[in-house]
N, C-alpha and C positions, 0 to 999 in steps of 0.2 A: 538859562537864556537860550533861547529859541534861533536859530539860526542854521538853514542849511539852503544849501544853491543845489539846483537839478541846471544842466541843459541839455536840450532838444531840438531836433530839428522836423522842422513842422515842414513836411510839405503840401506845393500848391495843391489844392483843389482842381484846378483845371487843367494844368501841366505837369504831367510825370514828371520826374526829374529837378524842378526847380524848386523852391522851398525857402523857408527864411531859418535862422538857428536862433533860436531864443533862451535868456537865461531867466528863471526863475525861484526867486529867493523867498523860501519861508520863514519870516521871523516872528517875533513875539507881538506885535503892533498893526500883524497884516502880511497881505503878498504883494509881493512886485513883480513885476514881466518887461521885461528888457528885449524887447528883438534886435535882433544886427544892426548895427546905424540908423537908430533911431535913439532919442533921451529926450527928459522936460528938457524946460530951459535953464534950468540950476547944474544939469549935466546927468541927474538921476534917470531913475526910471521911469517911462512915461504913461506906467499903467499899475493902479495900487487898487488890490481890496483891503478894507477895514473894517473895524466896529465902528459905530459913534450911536452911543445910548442903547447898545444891546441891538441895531441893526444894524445889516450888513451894507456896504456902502460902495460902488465902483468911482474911481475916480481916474480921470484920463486927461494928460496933455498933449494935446492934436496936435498943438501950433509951437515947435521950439521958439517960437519968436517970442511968447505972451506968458505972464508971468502966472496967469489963472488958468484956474485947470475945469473941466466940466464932470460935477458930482453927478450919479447915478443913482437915486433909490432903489431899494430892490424892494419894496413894499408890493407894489404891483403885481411880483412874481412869488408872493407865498403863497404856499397849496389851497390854504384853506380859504383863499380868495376865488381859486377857481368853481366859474360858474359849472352848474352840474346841464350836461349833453341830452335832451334829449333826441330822442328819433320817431318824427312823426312818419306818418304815411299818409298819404292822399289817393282817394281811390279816386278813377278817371271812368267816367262812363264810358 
């Protein structure tokens, strides 16, 4: 059984110095991410990846208040979705 917690402390982007400390639990069902003073509303963590049918799934509770949480596909972001770049040029008289 799968089970280990990391934490970290992620600082701001924009201000040296300030930062949130978040805990990160890897288990056999998925990941969880816990930052400081935040949880769903059952008291958990408010941010999980998982499987469901061999993809990957973000699922997130924004609102402690509500008891549903907003699922994330990651369909969108597999590679072999990405369109191929080309690079035109245009000549200018």
């Amino acid at each position: 059984m799968l089970d280990t917690l990391i934490k970290v402390f992620i600082e701001d982007a924009m201000d040296n110095g300030s930062g949130v400390s978040v805990e990160i639990q890897v288990r056999d069902y998925g990941i969880t991410i816990k930052p400081e003073g935040y949880e769903s509303n059952d008291g958990g963590e408010p941010i999980m990846i998982m499987a469901s049918d061999g993809k990957p799934q973000l699922l997130v509770w924004d609102d402690i208040n509500k008891h549903h949480y907003t699922k994330v596909g990651m369909e969108g972001a597999k590679i072999e979705r990405r369109k191929k770049r080309t690079t035109e040029t245009t000549e200018v008289d």
